[in-house]
C-alpha positions as CSV (number, residue, x, y, z in Angstrom):
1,X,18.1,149.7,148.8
2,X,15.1,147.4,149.3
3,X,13.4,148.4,145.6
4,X,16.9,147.6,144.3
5,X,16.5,144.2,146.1
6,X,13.3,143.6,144.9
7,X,14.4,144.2,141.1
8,X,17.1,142.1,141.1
9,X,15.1,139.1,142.8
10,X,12.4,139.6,139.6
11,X,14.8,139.6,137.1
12,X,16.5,136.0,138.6
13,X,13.0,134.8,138.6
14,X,12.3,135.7,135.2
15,X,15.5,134.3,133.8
16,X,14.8,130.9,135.8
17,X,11.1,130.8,134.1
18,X,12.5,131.2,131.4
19,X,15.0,127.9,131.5
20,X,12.1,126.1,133.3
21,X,10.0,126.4,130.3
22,X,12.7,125.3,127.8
23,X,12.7,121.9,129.4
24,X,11.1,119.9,131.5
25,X,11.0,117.7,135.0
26,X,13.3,115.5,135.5
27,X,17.0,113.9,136.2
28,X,19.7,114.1,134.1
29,X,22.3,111.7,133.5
30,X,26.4,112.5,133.5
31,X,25.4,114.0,129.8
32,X,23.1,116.5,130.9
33,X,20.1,114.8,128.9
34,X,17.4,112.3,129.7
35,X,14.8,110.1,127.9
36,X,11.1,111.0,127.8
37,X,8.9,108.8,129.1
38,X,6.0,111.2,130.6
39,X,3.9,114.1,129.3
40,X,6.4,114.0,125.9
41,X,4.2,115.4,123.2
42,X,3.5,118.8,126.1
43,X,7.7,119.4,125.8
44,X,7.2,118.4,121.8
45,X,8.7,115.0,122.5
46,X,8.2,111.7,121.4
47,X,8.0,108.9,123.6
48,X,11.3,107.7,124.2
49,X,13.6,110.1,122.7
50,X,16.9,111.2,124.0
51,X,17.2,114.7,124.6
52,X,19.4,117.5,126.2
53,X,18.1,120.0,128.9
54,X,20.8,122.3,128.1
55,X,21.4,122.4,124.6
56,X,22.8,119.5,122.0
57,X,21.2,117.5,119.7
58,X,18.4,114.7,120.4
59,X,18.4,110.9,119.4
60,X,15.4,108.5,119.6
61,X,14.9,105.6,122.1
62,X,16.2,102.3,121.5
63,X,13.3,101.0,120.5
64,X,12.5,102.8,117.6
65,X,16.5,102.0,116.1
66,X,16.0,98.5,116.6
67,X,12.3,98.3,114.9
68,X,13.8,100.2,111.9
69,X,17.0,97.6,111.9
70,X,14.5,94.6,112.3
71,X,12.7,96.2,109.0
72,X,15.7,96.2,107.5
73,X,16.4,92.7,108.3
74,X,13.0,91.5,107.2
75,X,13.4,93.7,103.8
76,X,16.6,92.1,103.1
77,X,15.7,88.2,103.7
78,X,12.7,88.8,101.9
79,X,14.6,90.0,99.0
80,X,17.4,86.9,99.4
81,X,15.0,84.5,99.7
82,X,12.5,85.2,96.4
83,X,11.5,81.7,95.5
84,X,12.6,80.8,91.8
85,X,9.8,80.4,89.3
86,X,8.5,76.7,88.5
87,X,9.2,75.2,85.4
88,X,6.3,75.6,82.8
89,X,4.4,72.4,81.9
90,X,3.2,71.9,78.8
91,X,-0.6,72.0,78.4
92,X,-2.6,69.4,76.9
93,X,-6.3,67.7,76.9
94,X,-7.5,64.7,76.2
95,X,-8.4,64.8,72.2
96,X,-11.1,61.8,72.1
97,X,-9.7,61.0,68.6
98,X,-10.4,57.3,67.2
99,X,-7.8,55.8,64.8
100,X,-8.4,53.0,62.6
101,X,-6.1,50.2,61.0
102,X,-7.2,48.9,58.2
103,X,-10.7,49.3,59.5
104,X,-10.1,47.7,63.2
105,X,-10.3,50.7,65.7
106,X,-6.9,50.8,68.1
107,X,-8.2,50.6,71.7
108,X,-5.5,52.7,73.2
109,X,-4.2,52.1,76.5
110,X,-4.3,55.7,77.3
111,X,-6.7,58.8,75.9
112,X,-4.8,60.4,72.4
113,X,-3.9,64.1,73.5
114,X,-3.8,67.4,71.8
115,X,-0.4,68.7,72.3
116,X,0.4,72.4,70.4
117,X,-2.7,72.1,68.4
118,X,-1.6,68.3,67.1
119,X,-3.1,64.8,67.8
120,X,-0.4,62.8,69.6
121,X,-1.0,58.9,70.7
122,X,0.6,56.6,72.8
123,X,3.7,55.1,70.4
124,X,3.9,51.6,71.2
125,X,0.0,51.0,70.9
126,X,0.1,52.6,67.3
127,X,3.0,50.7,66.6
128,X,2.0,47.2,67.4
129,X,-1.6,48.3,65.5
130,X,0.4,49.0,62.2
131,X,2.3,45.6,62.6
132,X,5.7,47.7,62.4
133,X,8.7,47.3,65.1
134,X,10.3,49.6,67.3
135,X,13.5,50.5,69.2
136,X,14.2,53.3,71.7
137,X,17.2,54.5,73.3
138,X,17.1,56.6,76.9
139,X,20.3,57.9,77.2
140,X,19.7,60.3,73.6
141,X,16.0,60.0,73.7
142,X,16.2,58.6,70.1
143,X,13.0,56.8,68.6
144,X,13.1,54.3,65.4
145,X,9.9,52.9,64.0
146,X,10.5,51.0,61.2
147,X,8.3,48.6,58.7
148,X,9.7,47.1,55.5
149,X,11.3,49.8,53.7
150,X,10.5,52.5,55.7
151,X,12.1,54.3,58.7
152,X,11.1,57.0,60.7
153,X,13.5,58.4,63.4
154,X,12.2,61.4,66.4
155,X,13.3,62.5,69.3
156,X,11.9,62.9,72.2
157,X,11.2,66.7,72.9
158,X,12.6,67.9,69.1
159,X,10.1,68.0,66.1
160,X,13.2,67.2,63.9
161,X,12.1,64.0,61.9
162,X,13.9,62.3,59.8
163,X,11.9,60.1,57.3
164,X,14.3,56.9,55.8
165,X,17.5,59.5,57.0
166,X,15.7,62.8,55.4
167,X,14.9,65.4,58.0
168,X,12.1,67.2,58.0
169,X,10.0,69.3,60.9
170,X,7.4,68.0,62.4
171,X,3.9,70.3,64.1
172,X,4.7,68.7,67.9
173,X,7.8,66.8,69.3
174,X,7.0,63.2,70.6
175,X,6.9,64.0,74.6
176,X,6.7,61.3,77.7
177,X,3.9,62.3,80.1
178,X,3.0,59.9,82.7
179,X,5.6,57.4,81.6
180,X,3.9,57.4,78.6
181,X,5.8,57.7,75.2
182,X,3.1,60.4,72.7
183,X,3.9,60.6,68.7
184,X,2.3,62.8,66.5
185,X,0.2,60.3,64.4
186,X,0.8,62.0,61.1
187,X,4.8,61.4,61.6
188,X,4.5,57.6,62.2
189,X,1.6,56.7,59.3
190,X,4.2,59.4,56.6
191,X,7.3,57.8,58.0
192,X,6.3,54.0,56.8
193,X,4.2,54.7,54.3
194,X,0.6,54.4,54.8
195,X,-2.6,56.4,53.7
196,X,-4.7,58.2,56.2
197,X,-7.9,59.9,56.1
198,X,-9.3,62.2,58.4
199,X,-13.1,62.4,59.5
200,X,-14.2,65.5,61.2
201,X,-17.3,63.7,61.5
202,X,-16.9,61.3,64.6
203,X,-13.4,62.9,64.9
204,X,-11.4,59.9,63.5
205,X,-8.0,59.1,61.4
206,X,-8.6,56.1,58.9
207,X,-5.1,54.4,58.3
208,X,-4.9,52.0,55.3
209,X,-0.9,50.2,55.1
210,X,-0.4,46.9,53.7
């Protein structure tokens, strides 16, 4: 009777062991599971997970949901909030190009510019040098130069020229930079009829009109 005893009081231990080691210390809430907090990675927990003692599946803390939901969040906003791109400006350098009127050098009120691989000068100083007159309208962006006979007409930001009503295409569109109205010189010396000379020299144009 007492070596029956005895076997039966080994085999509860062993099966107790046996549970023990499937989970470990600690109290259990009405669901029969817990969150880890101490020892985890000995039980193969991480800190903070939800787990069972008794069977049933597992969830991590609440601090790991609400650092992948705050990703989220970030990832989102991020995306949402791309700035847009900024408008290109158009590049440009000062040329240091000289332009004569019948032999008098024009003493421009700002430097001549290359502009898409074309000399460009403030308008109203080569205008008043060449003794012609000028009109402009801002609502269509419209320039007329005109001298005698001749007539040229641009646009501001279209290389469409039209040369006593005659289009033709210009290298560079006139452009306003600074508040500053810029021609292409060629257009205005074709447009009323005047000869020009160019001097690679000193880097000059040579305008002859009568």
């Amino acid at each position: 009777m007492k070596k029956r005893w005895l076997t039966s009081s080994f085999a509860l231990l062993f099966l107790l062991s046996g549970t023990l080691a499937s989970a470990h210390p600690g109290r259990t809430d009405a669901r029969g599971g817990h969150t880890c907090w101490t020892n985890c990675s000995r039980w193969g927990l991480e800190y903070g997970q939800y787990h069972y003692h008794n069977g049933g599946g597992s969830s991590s803390g609440s601090k790991k949901s609400s650092s992948s939901s705050s990703s989220a969040s970030k990832r989102s906003s991020a995306q949402t909030s791309k700035p847009k791109p900024a408008k290109p400006t158009p590049s440009y350098k000062e040329s240091g190009l000289k332009v004569y009127v019948n032999g008098n050098k024009i003493n421009f009120t700002s430097a001549p510019l290359i502009i898409e691989n074309t000399n460009l000068v403030p308008l109203r100083d080569l205008v008043t040098a060449l003794g012609a007159s000028m009109n402009y309208d801002p609502g269509s962006g419209t320039i007329g130069v005109a001298k005698g006979k001749s007539k040229v007409t641009l646009t501001i930001g279209s290389r469409t020229v039209f040369y006593n009503g005659k289009s033709e295409t210009a290298s560079a569109a006139p452009k306003i930079l600074h508040g500053i109205t810029y021609v292409p010189v060629q257009v205005i010396v074709k447009g009323l009829g005047a000869g020009m000379d160019y001097s690679s020299g000193d880097h000059s144009f040579k305008i002859t009109i009568k």
